[in-house]
N, C-alpha and C positions, 0 to 999 in steps of 0.2 A: 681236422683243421679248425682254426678260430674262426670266429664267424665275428665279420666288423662291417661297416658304413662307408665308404670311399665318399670321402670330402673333395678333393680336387688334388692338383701335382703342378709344381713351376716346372715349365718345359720351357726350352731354346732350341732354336735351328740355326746352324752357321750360315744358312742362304734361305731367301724365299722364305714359303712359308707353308709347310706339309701340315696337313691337318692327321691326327691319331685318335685312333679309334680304342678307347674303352671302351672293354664286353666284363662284366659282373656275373660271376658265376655262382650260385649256389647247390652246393651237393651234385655238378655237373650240367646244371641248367643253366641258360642266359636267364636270367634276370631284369635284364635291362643293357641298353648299350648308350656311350654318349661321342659325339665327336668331337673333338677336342682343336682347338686351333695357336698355333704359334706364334711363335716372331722372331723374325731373323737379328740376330745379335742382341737380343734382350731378353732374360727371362720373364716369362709372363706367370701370375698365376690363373690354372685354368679350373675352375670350378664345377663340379657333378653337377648334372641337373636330372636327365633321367636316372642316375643311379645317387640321385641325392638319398641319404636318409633310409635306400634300401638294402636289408642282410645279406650281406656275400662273404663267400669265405676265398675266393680266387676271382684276381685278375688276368688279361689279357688285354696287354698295348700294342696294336704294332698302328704302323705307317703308311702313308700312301705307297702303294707298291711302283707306282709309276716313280717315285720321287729320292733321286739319289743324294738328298740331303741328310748331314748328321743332326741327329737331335740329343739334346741332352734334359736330363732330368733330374729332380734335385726336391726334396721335401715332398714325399707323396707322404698327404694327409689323409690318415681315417679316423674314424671314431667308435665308439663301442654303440653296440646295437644292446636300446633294455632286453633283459628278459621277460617273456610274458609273465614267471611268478612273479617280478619284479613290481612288473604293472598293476598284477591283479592285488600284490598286497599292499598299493599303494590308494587303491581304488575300494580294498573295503575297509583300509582305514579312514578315507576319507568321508566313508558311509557313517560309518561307526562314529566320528567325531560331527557329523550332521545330524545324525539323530538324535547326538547327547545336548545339544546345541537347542535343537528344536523342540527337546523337551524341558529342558531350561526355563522355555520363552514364556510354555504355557503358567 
């Protein structure tokens, strides 16, 4: 599986206002969970916050179990998670372009 970032999702309920639960799973582990809140006749967008920013490669939504409202859903946003090579080679170039810098100066 791909491994991405859950940004947030525009959710609607035709009544009330059931709240849904995102769980962020990676390699079979939670992650992180957030709950998420709606609105009846208007899509909302609803923003990660514990699963801001963090690697998951599977979600899991569901709904207040009490709650026989339909929900609908519509643009779920993720984003790409760096790679750590990504970081590290960003990080010793930054090294590398600091020290040439500093020896410059002298």
């Amino acid at each position: 599986m791909s491994v991405f970032a859950f940004v947030g999702i525009d959710i609607i309920a035709d009544s009330g206002s059931p709240n849904l639960t995102v769980q962020g799973l990676l390699n079979g582990v939670t992650v992180a969970t957030d709950i998420l809140n709606t609105s009846s006749g208007t899509f909302v967008t609803a923003n990660a916050v514990s699963l801001n920013g963090l690697a998951v490669d599977e979600l899991i939504i569901t709904g207040d179990r009490n709650d026989t409202n339909a929900v609908g859903f519509a643009n779920l946003q993720v984003g790409p998670v760096p790679e750590p090579a990504s970081i590290a080679l960003f990080l010793g170039g930054a090294a590398v372009l600091g020290a040439a810098r500093r020896r410059q100066a002298r």
